[in-house]
ROKERO-458181 format. One record per residue: x, y, z of N, C-alpha, C, O in turn. Coordinates in nm, 2 decimals. Last residue first. Example, Ala and Ser with C-alpha at 12.3 -4.5 7.8 and 13.67 -1.06 7.14 Angstrom:
- 1.28|-0.22|0.71|1.37|-0.11|0.71|1.29|0.00|0.79|1.34|0.11|0.80
- 1.32|-0.57|0.78|1.23|-0.45|0.78|1.32|-0.33|0.78|1.42|-0.33|0.85
***
This chain:
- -2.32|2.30|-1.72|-2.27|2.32|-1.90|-2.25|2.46|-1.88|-2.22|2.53|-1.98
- -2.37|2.30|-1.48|-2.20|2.38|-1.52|-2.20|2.34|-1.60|-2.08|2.33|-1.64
- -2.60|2.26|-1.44|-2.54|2.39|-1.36|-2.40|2.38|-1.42|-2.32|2.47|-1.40
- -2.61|1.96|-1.55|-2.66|2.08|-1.63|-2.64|2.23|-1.57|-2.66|2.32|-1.65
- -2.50|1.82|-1.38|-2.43|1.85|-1.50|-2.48|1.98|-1.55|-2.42|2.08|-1.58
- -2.72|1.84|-1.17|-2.62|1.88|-1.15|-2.53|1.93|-1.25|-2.48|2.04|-1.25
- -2.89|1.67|-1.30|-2.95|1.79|-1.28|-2.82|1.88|-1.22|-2.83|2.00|-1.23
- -2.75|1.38|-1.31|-2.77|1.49|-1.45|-2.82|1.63|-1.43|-2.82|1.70|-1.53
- -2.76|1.38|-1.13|-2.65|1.39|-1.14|-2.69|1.46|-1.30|-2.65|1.56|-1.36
- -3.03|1.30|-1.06|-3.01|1.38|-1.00|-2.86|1.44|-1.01|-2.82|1.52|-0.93
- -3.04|1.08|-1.20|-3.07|1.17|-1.26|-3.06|1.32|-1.17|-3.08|1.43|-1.22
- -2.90|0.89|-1.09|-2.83|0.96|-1.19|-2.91|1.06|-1.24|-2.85|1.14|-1.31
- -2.94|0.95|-0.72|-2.99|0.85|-0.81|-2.90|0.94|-0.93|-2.85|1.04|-0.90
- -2.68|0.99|-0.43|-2.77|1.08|-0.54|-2.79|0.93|-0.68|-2.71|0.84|-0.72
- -2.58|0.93|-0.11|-2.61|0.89|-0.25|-2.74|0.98|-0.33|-2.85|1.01|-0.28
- -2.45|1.27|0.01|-2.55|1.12|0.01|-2.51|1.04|-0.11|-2.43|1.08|-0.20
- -2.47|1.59|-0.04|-2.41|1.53|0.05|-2.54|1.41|0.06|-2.66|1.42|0.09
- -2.35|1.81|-0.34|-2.48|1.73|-0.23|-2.41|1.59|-0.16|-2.32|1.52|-0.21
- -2.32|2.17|-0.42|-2.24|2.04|-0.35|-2.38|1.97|-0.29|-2.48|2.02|-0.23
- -2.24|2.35|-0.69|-2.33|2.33|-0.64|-2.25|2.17|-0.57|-2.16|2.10|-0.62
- -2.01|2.51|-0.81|-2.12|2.57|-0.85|-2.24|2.47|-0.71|-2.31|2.54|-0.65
- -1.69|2.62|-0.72|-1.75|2.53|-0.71|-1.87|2.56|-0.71|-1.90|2.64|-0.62
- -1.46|2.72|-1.03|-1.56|2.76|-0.89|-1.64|2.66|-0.86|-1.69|2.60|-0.96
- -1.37|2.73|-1.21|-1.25|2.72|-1.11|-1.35|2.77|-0.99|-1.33|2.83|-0.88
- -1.58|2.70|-1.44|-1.44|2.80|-1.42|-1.39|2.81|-1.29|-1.37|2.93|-1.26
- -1.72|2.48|-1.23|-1.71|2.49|-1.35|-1.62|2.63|-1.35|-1.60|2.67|-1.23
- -1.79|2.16|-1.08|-1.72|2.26|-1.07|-1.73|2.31|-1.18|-1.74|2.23|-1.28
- -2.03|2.00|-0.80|-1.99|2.04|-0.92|-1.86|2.17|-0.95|-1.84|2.25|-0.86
- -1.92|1.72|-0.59|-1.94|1.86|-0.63|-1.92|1.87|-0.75|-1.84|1.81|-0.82
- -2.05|1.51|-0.34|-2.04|1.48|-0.51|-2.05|1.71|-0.53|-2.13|1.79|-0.49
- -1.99|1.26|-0.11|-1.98|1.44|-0.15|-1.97|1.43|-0.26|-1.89|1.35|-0.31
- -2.04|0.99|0.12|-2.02|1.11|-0.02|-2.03|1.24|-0.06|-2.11|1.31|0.00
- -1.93|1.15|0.34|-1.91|1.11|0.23|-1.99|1.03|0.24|-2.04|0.99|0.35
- -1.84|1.54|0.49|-1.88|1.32|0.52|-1.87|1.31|0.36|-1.82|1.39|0.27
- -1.73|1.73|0.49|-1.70|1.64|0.64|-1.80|1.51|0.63|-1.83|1.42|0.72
- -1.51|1.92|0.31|-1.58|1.75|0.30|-1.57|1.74|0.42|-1.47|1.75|0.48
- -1.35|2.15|0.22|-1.47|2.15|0.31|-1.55|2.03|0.33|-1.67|2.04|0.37
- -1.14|2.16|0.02|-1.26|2.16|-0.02|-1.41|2.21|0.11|-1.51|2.28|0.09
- -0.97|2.15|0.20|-0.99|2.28|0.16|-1.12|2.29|0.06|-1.19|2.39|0.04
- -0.99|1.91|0.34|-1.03|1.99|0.38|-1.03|2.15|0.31|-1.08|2.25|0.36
- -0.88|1.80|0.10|-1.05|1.77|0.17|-1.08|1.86|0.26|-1.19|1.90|0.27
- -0.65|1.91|0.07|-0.71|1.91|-0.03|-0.85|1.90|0.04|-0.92|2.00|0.05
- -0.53|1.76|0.28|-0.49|1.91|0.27|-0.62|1.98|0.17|-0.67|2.09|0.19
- -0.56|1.49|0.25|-0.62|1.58|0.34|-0.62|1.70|0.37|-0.68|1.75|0.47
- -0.55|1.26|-0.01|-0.47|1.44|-0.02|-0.60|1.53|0.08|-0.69|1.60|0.03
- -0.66|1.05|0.02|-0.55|1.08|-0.05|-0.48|1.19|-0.03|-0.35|1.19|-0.02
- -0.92|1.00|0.13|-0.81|1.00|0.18|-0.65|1.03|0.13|-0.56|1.04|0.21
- -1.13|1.08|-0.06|-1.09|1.23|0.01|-0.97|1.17|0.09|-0.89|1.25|0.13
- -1.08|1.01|-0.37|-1.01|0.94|-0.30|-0.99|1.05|-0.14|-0.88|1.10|-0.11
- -1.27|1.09|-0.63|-1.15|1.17|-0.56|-1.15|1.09|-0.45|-1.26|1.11|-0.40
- -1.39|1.05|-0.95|-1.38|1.01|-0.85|-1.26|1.01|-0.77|-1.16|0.95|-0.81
- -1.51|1.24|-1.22|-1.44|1.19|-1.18|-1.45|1.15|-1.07|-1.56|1.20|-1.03
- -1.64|1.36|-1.54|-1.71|1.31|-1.43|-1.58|1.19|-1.33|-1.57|1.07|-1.37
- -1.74|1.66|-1.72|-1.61|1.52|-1.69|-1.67|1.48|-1.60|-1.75|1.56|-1.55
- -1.91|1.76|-2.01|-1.87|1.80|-1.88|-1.83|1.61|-1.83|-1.86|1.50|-1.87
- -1.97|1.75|-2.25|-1.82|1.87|-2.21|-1.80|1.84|-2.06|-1.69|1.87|-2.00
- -2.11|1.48|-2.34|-2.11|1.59|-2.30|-1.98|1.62|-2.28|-1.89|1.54|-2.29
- -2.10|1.26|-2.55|-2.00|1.37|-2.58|-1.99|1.49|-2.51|-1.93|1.59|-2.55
- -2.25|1.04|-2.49|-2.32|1.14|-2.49|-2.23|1.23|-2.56|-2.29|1.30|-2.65
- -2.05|0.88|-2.37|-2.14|0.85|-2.51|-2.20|1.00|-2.55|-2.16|1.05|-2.65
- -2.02|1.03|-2.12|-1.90|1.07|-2.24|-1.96|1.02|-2.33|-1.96|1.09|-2.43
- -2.24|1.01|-1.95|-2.24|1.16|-2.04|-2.13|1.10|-2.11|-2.16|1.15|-2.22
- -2.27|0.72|-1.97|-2.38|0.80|-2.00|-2.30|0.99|-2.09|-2.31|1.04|-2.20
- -2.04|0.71|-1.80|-2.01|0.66|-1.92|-2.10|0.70|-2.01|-2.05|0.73|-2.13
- -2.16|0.81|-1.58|-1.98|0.90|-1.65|-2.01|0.84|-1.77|-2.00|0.92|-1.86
- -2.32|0.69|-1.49|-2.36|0.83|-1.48|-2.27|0.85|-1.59|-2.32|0.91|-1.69
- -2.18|0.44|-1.41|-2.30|0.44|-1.49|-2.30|0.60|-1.58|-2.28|0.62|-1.70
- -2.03|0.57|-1.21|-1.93|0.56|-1.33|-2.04|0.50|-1.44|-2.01|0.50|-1.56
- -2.20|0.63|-1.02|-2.15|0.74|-1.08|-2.07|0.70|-1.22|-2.05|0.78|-1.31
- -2.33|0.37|-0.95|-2.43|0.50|-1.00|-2.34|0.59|-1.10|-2.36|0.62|-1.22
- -2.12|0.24|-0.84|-2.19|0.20|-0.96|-2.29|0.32|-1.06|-2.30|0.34|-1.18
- -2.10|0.44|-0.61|-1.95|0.42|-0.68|-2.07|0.39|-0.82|-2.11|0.49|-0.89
- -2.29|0.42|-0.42|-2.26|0.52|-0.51|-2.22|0.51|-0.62|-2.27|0.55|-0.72
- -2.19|0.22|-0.29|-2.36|0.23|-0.32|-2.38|0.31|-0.44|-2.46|0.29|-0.53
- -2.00|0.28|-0.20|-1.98|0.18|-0.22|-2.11|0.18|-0.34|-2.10|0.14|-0.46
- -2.02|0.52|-0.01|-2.00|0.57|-0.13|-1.98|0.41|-0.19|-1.88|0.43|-0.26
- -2.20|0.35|0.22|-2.30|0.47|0.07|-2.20|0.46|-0.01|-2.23|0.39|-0.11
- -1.96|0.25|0.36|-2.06|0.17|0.26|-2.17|0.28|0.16|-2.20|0.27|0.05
- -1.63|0.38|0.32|-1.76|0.43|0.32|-1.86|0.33|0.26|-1.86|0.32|0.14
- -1.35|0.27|0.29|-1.45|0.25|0.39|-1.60|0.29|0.42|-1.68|0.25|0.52
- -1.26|0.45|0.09|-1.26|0.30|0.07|-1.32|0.24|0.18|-1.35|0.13|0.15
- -1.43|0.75|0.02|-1.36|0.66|0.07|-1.35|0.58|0.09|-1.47|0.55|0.12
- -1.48|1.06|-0.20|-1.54|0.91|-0.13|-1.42|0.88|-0.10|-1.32|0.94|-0.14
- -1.67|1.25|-0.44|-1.56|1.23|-0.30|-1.60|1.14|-0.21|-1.71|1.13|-0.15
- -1.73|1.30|-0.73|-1.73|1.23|-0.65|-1.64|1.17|-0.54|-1.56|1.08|-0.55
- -1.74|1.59|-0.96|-1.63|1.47|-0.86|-1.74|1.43|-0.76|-1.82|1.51|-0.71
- -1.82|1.71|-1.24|-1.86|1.64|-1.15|-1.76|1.56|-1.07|-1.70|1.47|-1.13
- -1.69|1.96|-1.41|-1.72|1.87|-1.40|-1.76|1.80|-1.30|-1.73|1.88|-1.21
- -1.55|2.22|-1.64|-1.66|2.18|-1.61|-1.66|2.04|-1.60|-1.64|1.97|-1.70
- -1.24|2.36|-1.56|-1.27|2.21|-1.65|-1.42|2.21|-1.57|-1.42|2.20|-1.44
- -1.06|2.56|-1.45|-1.21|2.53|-1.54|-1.28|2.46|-1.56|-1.39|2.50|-1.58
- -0.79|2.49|-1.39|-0.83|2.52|-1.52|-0.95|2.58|-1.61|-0.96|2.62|-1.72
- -0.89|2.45|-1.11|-0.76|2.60|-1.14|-0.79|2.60|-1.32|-0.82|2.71|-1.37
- -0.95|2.25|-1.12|-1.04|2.31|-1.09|-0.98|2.43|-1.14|-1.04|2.50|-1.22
- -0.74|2.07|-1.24|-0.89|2.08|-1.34|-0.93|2.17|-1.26|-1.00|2.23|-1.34
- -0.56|2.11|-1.02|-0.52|2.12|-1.17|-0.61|2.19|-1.24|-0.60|2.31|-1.29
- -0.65|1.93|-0.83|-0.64|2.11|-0.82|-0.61|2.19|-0.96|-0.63|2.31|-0.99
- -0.66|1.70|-0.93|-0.79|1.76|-0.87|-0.76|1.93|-0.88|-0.83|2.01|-0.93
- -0.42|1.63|-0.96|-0.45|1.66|-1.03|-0.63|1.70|-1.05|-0.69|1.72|-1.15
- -0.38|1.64|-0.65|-0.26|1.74|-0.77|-0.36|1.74|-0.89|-0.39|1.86|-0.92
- -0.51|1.44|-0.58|-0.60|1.60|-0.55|-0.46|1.63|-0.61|-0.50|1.75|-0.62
- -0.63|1.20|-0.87|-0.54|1.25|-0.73|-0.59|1.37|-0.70|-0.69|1.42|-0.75
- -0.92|1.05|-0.98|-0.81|1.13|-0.97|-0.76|1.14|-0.87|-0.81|1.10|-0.77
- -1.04|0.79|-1.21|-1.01|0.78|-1.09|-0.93|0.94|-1.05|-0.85|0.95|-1.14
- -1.10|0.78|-1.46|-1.21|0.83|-1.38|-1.16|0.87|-1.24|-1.21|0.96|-1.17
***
């Protein structure tokens, strides 16, 4: 669940319909978050949805955060053919993640 931004740039440049979660090990929301989203992930892969649900480390690769454009956290974006479809900034409840999934089936 966990990704790097090499392999963040990878899935976006591929397509790969999916949800990231952009966070930091100091952030108390994305702390708050964290449970929500891998609840969220495990929901859609039972599910068999198409669409992936990952968590991006924005300290990892600052070249990357900022190319994304993250200036807080959490940041949860969707992506689907190598384009970013929809971005929210906070903790988001799961169903508001499922209203997200559904802009990039």
């Amino acid at each position: 669940m966990n990704i790097t931004g090499e392999e963040l740039r990878s899935k976006i440049s591929s397509g790969e319909a999916m949800i990231v979660d952009m966070y930091a090990e100091w952030c108390g929301p994305c702390r708050v978050l964290g449970p929500i989203v891998e609840r969220f992930a495990n929901t859609m892969k039972s599910e068999g949805s198409s669409v992936a649900v990952y968590k991006y480390n924005i300290e990892s690769d600052r070249e990357l955060t900022s190319e994304l454009g993250i200036r807080s956290v959490p940041t949860i974006k969707a992506f689907k053919g190598g384009q970013e479809v929809v971005t929210k900034v906070g903790v988001l409840q799961e169903a508001q993640l499922r209203e997200m999934a559904q802009m990039v089936l």
